[in-house]
C-alpha distance (Angstrom), angle and dihedral (degrees) to the residues before:
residue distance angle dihedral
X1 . . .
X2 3.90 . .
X3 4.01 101.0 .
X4 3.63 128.2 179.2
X5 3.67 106.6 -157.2
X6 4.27 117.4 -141.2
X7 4.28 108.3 -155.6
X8 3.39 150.4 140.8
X9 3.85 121.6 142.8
X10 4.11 128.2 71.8
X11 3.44 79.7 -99.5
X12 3.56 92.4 73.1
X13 3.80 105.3 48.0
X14 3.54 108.6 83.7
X15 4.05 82.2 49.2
X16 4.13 97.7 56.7
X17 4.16 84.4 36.8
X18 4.08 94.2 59.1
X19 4.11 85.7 44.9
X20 3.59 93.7 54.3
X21 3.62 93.9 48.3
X22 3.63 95.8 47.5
X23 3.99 121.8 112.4
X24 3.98 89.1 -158.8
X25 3.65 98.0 60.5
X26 3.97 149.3 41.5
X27 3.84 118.8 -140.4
X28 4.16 90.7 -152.8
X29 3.58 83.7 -177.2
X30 4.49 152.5 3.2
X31 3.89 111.3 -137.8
X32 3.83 111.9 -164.1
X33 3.22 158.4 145.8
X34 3.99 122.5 -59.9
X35 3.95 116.0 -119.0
X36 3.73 109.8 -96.9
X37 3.51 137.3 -166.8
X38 3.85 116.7 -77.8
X39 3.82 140.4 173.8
X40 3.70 129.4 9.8
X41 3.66 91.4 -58.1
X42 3.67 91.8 51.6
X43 3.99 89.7 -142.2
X44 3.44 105.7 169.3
X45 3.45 115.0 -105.0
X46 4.49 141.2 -172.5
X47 3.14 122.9 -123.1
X48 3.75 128.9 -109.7
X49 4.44 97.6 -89.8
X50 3.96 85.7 38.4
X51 3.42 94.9 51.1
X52 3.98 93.2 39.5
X53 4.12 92.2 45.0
X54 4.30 91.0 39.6
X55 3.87 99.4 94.9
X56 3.98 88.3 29.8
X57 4.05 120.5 102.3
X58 3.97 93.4 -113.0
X59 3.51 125.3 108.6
X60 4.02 112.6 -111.0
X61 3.76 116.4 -152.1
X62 4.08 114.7 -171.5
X63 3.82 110.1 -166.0
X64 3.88 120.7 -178.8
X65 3.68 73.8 -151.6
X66 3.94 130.9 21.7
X67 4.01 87.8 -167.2
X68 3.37 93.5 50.1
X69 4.22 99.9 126.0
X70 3.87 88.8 -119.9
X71 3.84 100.2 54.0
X72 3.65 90.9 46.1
X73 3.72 89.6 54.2
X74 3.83 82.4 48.5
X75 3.46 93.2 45.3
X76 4.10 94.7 43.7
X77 4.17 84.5 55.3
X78 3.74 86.2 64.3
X79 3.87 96.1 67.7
X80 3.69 92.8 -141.1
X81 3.76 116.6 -169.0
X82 3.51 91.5 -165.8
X83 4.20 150.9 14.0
X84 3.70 115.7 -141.8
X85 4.21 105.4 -169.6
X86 3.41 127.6 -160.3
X87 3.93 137.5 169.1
X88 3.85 82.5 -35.5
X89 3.92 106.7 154.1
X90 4.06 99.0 -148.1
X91 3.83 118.8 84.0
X92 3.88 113.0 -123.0
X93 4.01 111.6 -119.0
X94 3.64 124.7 -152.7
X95 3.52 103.2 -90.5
X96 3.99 93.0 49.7
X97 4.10 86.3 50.9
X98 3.79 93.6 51.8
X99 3.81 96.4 56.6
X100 3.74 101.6 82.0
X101 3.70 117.1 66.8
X102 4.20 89.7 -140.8
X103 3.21 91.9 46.2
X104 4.05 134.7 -117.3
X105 4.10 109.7 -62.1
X106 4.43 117.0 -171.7
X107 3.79 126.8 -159.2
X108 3.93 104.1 -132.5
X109 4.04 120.0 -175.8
X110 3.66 105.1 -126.9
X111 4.36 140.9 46.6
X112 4.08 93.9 -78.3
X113 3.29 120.6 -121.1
X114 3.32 85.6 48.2
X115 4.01 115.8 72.2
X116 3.42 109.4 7.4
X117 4.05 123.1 178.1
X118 3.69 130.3 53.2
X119 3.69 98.6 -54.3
X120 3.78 112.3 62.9
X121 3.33 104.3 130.4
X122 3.92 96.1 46.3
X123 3.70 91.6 42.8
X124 4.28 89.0 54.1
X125 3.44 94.4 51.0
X126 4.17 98.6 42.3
X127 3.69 84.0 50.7
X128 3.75 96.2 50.8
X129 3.58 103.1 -122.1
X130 3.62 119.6 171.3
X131 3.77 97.7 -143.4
X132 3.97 141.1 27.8
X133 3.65 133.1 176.8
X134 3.44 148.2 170.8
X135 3.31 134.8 -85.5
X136 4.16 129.2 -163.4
X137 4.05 107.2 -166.7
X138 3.69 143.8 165.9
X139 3.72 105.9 -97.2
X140 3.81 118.8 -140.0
X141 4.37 132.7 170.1
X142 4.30 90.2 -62.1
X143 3.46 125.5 70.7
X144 3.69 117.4 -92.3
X145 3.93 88.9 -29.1
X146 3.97 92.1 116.2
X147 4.06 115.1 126.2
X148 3.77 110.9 -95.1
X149 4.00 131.2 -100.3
X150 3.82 104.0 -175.7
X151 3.97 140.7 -26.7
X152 3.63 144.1 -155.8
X153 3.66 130.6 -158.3
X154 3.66 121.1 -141.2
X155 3.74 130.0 -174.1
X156 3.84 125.5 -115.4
X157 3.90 113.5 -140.1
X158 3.59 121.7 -152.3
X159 3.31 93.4 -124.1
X160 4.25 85.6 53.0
X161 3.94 123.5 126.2
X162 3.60 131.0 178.7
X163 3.66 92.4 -106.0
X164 3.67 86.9 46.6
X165 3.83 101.5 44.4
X166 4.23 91.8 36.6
X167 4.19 97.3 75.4
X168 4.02 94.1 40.9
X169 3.85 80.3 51.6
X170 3.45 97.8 47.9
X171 3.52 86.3 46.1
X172 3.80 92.6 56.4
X173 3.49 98.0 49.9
X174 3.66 97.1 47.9
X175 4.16 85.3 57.0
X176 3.75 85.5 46.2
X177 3.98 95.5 49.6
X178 3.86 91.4 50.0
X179 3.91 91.1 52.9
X180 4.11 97.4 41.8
X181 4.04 81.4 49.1
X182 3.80 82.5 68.8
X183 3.73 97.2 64.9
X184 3.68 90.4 40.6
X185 3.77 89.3 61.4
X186 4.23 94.3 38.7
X187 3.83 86.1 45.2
X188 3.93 89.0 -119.3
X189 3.57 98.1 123.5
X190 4.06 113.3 147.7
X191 3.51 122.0 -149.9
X192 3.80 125.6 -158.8
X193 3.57 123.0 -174.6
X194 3.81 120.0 -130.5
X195 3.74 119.7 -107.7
X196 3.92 104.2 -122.5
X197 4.08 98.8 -172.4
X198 5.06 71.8 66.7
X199 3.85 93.6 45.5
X200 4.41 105.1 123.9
X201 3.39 108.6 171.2
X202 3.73 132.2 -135.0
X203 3.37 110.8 -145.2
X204 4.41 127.3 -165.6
X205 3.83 104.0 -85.4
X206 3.98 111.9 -119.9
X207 3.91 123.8 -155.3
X208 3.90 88.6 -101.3
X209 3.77 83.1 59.0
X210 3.96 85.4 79.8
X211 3.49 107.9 48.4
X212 3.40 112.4 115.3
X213 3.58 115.8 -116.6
X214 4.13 107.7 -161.8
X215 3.79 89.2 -166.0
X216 4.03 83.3 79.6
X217 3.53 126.7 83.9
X218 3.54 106.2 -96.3
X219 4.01 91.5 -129.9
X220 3.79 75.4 63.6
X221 3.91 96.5 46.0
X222 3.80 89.5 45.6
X223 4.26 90.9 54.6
X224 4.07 81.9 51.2
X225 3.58 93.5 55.4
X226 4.04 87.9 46.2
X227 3.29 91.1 48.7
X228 3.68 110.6 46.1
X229 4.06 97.3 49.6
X230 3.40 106.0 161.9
X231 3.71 110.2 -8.6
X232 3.08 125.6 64.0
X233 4.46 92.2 2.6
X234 3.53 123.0 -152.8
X235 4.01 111.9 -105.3
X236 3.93 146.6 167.8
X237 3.91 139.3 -178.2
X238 3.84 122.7 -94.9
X239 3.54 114.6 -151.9
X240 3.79 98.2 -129.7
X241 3.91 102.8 128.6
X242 3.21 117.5 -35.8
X243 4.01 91.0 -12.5
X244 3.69 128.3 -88.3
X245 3.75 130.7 -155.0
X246 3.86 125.2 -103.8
X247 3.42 128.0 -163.3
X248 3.67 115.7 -138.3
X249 3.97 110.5 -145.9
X250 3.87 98.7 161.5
X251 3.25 134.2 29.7
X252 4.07 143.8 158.3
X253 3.56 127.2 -161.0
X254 3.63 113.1 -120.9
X255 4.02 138.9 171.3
X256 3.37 127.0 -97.2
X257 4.17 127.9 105.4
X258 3.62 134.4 -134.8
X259 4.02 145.5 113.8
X260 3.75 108.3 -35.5
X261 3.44 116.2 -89.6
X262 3.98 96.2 10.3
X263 3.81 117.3 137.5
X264 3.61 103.5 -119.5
X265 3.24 112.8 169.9
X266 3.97 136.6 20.4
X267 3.92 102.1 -144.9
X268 3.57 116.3 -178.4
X269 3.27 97.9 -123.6
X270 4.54 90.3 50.0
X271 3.62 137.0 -40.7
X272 3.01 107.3 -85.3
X273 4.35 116.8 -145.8
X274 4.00 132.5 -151.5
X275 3.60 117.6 -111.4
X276 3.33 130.4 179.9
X277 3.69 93.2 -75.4
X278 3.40 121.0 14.9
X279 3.81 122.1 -17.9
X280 3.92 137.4 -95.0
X281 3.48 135.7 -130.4
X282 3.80 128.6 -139.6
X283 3.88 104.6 -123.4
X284 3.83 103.1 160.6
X285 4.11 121.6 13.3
X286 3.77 143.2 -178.8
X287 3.85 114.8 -156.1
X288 3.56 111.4 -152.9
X289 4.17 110.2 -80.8
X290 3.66 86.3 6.0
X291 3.77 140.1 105.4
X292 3.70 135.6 -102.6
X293 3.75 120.1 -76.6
X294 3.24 146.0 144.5
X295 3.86 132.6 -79.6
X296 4.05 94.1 -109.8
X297 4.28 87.5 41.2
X298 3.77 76.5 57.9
X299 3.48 96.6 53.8
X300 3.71 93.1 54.2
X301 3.45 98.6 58.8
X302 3.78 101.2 37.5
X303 3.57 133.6 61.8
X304 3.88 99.2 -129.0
X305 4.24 107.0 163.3
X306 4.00 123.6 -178.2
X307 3.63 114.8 -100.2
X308 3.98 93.4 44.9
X309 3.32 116.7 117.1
X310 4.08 127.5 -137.3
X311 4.26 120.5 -143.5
């Protein structure tokens, strides 16, 4: 088949690199994202699928706007016979979806209906859910809500974060993508429709996403802190001065009771802090302007006493 290929994230990778090494079809072309500004330089830098496709025989297209009228008439003059999506970042209108005769298809990193939006795997793993997946789908005008090809369930460790559980996901779907590709070609595609009355959505984190709330269990805090590795990072405010802000990069949950919030016990390996069940302990910190150590390095350098209580 003649695909075009839609990407941008890490996610994506492993999905453009099984198309490009497949016999059965032609990538005629790599839409994504243009390079953009990054770090305090602001040096302008490619995104993970343009940088991984770059040195690669494929022609890259990098549209401010794929629905723009004169990329689609560039992307009509392809003759695509299909749209593979993945961890793209621009939402398909209908004049982009109607190009390819079997339609536009998007690799999406959970069990659809369930998490839908651009945080899935964040949103799984903050909520403490056992299991994620992947999900390869028709795409139509609402997000993520097109009827269902295939899945694949994959297991969520304890010791899972998003950076950890993104790659075997991307991994997943780009095994899934290569077998759904077969019914495309035989014509034996299946499509399920999602059930609405299951749809939980999974919305972009924001920085306030990663504030630490001590009125949460801290099994609950500690699935945040999983969760939201890098972006947005869970924090809170040390009372040292006039307060500074500490990133919280590891964390277990732990017993021990008290007032919300209140430093209650200085364990060698962390403080640990009361939530509203149980308590948690500080395993791996980032002061503000400061590297990454560990909760006991912490303690060396910082006057943290019992009784004080963090924002």
């Amino acid at each position: 088949m003649r695909i075009i290929f839609m990407g941008s994230g890490k996610l994506a990778c492993p999905a453009v690199k099984a198309l490009l090494q497949s016999r059965a079809d032609e990538v005629l072309a790599v839409v994504t994202q243009p390079d953009r500004p990054s770090g305090r330089s602001q040096r302008l830098t490619s995104c993970p699928v343009k940088a991984f496709v770059q040195d690669r025989n494929v022609r890259v297209l990098t549209p401010e706007r794929v629905s723009a009228p004169d990329v689609v008439e560039q992307l009509a003059g392809l003759k695509a016979d299909l749209i593979v999506v993945a961890d793209y970042g621009q939402f398909l209108k209908p004049d982009v979806l109607a190009l390819p005769p079997k339609g536009c298809i998007n690799i999406h990193p959970s069990l659809l209906p369930k998490y839908r939006g651009a945080a899935p795997i964040q949103w799984a793993i903050a909520n403490g859910d056992r299991e994620s997946g992947v999900t390869v789908m028709f795409i139509n005008e609402q997000m993520d809500a097109g009827d269902i090809i295939a899945q694949e369930k994959y297991p969520i460790r304890d010791e899972d974060t998003a950076v950890t559980l993104e790659p075997v996901l991307a991994e997943v779907g780009a095994s899934l993508l290569l077998r759904v590709l077969e019914d495309v070609r035989s014509g034996t595609v299946r499509r399920t429709p999602q059930d609405v009355s299951k749809v939980v959505l999974a919305p972009k984190l924001k920085k306030e996403d990663g504030r630490l709330d001590w009125v949460m269990p801290a099994s609950e805090l500690r699935n945040r802190i999983r969760g939201f590795v890098p972006w947005p990072g869970c924090f809170c405010e040390v009372p040292e001065g006039s307060g500074h802000m500490l990133r919280v990069l590891k964390a277990d949950a732990v017993s021990g009771t008290g007032k919300p919030g209140t430093v209650i016990q200085i364990d060698p390996q962390g403080p640990v802090i009361a939530c509203a069940e149980r308590a948690l302990r500080f395993v791996e910190v980032q002061p503000e302007g400061k590297k990454v150590m560990s909760g006991s390095a912490y303690l060396c350098g910082h006057k943290l006493m019992v009784g004080e209580i963090l924002g």
